[in-house]
C-alpha positions as CSV (number, residue, x, y, z in Angstrom):
1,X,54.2,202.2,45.9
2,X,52.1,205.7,45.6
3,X,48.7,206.4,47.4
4,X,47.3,210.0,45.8
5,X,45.6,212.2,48.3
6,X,42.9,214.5,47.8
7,X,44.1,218.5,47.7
8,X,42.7,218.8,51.7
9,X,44.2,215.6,52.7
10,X,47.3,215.4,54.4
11,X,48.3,212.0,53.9
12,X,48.8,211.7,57.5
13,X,48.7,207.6,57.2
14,X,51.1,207.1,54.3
15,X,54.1,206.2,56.3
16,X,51.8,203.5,58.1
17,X,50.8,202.5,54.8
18,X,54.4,202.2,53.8
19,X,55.4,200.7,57.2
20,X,53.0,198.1,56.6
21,X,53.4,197.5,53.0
22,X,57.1,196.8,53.6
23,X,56.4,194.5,56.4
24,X,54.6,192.5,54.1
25,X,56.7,192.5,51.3
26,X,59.6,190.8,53.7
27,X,56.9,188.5,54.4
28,X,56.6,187.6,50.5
29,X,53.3,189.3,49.1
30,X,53.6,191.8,46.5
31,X,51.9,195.1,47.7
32,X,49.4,197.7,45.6
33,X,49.0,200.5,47.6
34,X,45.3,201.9,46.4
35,X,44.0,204.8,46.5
36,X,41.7,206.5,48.9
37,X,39.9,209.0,47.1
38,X,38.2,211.7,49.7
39,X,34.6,210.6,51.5
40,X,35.1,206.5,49.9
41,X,35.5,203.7,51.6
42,X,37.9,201.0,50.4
43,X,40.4,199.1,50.8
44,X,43.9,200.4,51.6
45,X,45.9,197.4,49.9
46,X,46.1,194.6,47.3
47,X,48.1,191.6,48.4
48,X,49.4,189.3,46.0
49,X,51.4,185.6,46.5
50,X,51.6,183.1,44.5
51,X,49.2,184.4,41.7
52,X,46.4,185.0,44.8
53,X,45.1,188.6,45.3
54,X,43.4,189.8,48.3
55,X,41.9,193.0,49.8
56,X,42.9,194.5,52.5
57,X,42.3,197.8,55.6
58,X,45.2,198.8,57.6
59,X,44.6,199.6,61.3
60,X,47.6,200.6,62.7
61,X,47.2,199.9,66.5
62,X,48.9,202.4,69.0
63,X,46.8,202.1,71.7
64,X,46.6,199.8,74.6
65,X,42.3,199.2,73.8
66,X,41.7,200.3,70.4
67,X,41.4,197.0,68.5
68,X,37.7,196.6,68.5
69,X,36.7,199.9,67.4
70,X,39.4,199.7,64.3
71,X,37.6,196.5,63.2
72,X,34.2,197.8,63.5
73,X,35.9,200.7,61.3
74,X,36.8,198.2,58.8
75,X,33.1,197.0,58.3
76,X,31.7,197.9,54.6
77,X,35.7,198.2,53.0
78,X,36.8,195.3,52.8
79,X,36.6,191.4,54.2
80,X,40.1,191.1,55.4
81,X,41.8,193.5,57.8
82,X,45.5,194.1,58.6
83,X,46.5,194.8,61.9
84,X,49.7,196.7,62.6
85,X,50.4,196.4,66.0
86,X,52.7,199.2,66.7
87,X,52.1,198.6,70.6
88,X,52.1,195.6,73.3
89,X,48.7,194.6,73.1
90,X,47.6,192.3,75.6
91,X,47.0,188.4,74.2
92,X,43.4,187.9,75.4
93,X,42.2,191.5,74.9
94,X,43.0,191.0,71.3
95,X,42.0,187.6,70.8
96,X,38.1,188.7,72.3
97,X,38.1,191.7,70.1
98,X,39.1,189.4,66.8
99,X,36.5,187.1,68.2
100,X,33.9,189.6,68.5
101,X,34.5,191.1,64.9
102,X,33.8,187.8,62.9
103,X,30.4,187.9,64.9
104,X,29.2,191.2,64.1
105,X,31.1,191.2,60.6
106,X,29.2,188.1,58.9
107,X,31.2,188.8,55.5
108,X,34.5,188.6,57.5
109,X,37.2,186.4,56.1
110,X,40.3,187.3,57.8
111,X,42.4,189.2,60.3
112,X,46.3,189.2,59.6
113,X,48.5,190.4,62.3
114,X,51.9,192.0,61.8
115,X,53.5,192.2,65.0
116,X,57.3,192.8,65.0
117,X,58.8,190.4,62.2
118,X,56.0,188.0,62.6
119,X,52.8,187.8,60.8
120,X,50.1,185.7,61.8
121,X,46.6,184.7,60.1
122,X,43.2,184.5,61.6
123,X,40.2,183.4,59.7
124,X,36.3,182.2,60.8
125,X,37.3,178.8,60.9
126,X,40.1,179.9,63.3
127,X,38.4,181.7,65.9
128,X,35.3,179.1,65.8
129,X,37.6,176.0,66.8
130,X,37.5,175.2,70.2
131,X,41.3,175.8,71.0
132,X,41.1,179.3,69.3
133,X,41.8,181.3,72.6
134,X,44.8,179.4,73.5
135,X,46.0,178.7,70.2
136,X,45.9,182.2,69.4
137,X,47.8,183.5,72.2
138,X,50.7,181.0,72.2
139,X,50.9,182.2,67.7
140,X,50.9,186.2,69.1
141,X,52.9,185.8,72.8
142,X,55.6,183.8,71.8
């Protein structure tokens, strides 16, 4: 796994690329790390499983009310994001801001979670069901 960096780059989130691309390697996919040439947007990952490839943008979330702006960062690069919770992020606050991207995000198909060793998936369908808010905080709290 290698991401190139532009001469005036740093780099700075290769070892929450690698973080995350590990986490999701114990959780079977096969990882492409892509690169993130300087001034484009794209996507930070390929995911593969069973012969299926998706695109995906790491937020790495340290902070206790970040969530919504990293998804409204996410807009334009790709239509799935991966959320690296680093932090305890409060159930309902996260659920809401999940929420709220598929409505202003219209080309939006999912929102994967790793938190600790679990990973959960959230897609339109999802967070339009009825049961969504409860649902999704008994998947993340438990």
């Amino acid at each position: 796994m290698t991401k190139s960096c532009g001469k005036q780059e740093k780099c700075g989130d290769y070892s929450n690329l690698l973080n995350a691309a590990r986490k999701a390697v114990s959780h079977g996919y096969r990882v492409y790390i892509l690169p993130n040439p300087k001034g484009t947007r794209s996507a930070d990952f390929i995911f593969e499983q069973k012969g299926i490839y998706k695109l995906y943008d790491l937020k790495t979330i340290s902070g206790s009310s970040s969530v919504g702006n990293r998804l409204k960062e996410s807009i334009g690069q790709t239509n799935r994001v991966l959320l690296n919770m680093k932090c305890n992020y409060e159930g309902r606050l996260l659920a809401s801001e999940i929420k709220k991207y598929f409505q202003i995000a219209p080309s939006a198909v999912e929102v994967m979670i790793f938190k600790g060793n679990k990973s959960i998936i959230i897609d339109r369908i999802f967070v339009n069901s009825p049961q969504y808010d409860r649902l999704f905080r008994k998947r993340y709290e438990r």
